[in-house]
Every structure is written in C-alpha cells, then in structure tokens.
C-alpha positions, -999 to 999 in steps of 0.1 A, spaced: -197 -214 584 -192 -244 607 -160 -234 619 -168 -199 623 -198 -208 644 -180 -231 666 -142 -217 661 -134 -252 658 -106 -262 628 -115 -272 596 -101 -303 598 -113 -311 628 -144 -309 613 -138 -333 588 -153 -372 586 -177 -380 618 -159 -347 632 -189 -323 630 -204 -345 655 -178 -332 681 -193 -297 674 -233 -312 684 -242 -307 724 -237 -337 739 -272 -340 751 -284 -344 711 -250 -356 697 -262 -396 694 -296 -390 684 -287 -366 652 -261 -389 644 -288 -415 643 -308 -398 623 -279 -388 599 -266 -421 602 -298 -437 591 -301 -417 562 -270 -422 546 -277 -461 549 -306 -459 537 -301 -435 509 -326 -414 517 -335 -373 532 -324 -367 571 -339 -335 587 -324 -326 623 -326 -302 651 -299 -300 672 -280 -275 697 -242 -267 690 -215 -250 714 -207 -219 695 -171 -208 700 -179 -180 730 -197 -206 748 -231 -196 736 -255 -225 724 -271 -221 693 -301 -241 681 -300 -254 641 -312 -275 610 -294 -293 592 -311 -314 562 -297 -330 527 -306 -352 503 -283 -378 485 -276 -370 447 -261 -387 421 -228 -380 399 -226 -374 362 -232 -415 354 -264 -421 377 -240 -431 405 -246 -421 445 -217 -394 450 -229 -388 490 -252 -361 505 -259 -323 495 -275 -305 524 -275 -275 547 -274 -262 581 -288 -230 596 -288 -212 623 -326 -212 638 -319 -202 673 -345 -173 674 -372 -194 658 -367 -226 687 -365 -194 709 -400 -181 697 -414 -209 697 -405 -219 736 -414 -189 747 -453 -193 727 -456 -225 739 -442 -213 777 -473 -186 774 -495 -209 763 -489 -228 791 -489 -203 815 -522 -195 801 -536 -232 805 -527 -233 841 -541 -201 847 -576 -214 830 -574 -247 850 -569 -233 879 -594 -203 880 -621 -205 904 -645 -195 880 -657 -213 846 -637 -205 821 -636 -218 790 -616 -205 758 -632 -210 723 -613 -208 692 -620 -199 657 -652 -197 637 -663 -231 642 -657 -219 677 -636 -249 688 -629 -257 726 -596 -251 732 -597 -254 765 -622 -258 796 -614 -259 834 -632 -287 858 -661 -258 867 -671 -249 838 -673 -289 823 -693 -291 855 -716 -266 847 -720 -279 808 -724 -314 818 -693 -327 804 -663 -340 806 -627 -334 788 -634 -352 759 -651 -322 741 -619 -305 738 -610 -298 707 -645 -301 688 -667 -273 679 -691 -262 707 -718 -275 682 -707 -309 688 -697 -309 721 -730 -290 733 -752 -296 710 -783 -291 729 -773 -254 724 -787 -251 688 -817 -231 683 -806 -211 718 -787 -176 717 -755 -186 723 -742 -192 688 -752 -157 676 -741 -139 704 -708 -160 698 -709 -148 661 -716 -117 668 -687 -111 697 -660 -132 671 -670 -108 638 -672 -78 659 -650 -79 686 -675 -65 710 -679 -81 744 -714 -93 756 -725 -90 792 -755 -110 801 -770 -117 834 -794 -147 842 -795 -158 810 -813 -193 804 -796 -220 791 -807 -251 779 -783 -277 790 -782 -313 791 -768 -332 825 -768 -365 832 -798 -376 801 -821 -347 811 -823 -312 797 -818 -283 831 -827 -248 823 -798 -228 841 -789 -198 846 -755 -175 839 -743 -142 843 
C-alpha cells in the first residue's frame, strides 16, 4: 500500500526508508515517536503527512504494538497505517468554523454569549456581555448556574429549558434581572 501511495520502490522502502516517504516538516518528530517505542518496547501512535506519488499530500496513522514469537521472544512491531486525510480535513475545517465563529462572538458589538448543553455551559462570552453579567472570563466553561448563580429562583433557567427542549426562540423585552456586580445585587434590564 506504501509504495502505491507514494510510487516509491519497495526496497526503497525498506529499513529507516519509509521515513524518506514522511513530509519533511513531520519526518524527525514521527521518527521520534517510532524511535522511542521500539526502544522502549512499547505502542507508538503517529500522525503524519506523506508526499503521495502525484504530488498530493495525504495525512495518515500509523500505530503498532511489539509481539512476541513462538518462544516468548520480542520478534519486532505489528502495526498499520491508514489513510485519514478526509478525517484531519474535517476536522480543520470544524475547528476553522469554530473559530470563525469565536471571532465573530468576540467581536460583535452586542452581548453575546453562547450556551451549550443541558447544564447550559458557557461556551463562550464576548467582553459586553461579561460586562453586563459582572464577570470576567473565568466562567467559561462552567454551567451558567455556577458562573451566575444569583440567577436561581429568576426566569432565566426555565425559559433556557424551555427554548433548549423546544427549540422555540424567546423574545423578551425589559426583562428584570437580578444580577450581582461588584458585591451588590443590580436589578437590570434586557431586551
């Protein structure tokens, strides 16, 4: 499979050859990591980019375990490697979105904030609308119990339920809350 990936000859393949067939960019690291395994008898699990033989560049795994011969002897590695291009593709592109996505939050001139989940975790929160709750960055990623607890016994966690089983948007406008800022309690108001 190697050497129809990267039309390279079998037997250049052979020995530390497969390394030739790595990008050079991740050549010495997975070698490392392969490396290391082999002296230490133990499992090596790699990413890495190879030069396929149009030119293309291909992203795969490769992982293996030692094993043992017929008298309890180390014989060398069993392992594999696959092709999981589409997968490393996938997940850039996710993780490009979701970045996108941040900056767009951060950056919004209105407070935004994006919940996640039953526990409705924050996710994320731009500097306006941490103003307007009285907190900083640190609340993100706890539930909004935690990081606003002064909410409890107020509306907002049923009409959170409510929107998150039902999908159905709620619209409010000057609707009290309770929040804390600097020690005291502040009734506010929100559209």
């Amino acid at each position: 499979t190697l050497t129809d990936w990267t039309g390279m000859p079998y037997e250049d393949l052979l020995g530390h050859g497969w390394g030739n067939a790595i990008v050079e960019e991740d050549r010495q690291r997975s070698a490392e990591i392969f490396m290391h395994a082999v002296h230490t008898r133990t499992h090596y699990d790699v990413e890495f980019r190879i030069q396929k033989g149009d030119g293309s560049i291909c992203w795969c795994r490769a992982a293996g375990d030692p094993y043992e011969d017929e008298n309890g002897d180390y014989a060398g590695y069993v392992g594999f490697c696959m092709d999981i291009h589409q997968k490393v593709e996938m997940a850039n592109t996710i993780r490009e979105s979701e970045e996108r996505i941040r900056s767009i939050v951060e950056q919004a001139p209105i407070a935004i904030g994006v919940l996640r989940g039953a526990d409705f975790n924050v996710e994320s929160a731009n500097e306006t609308i941490l103003k307007l709750w009285g907190k900083d960055d640190s609340i993100i990623g706890k539930p909004l119990s935690k990081a606003l607890p002064e909410l409890e016994g107020q509306i907002f966690f049923d009409l959170l339920k409510n929107v998150y089983e039902t999908g159905v948007p709620y619209y409010g406008n000057s609707v009290q809350a309770d929040l804390e800022h600097n020690g005291k309690i502040e009734n506010l108001y929100f559209d």
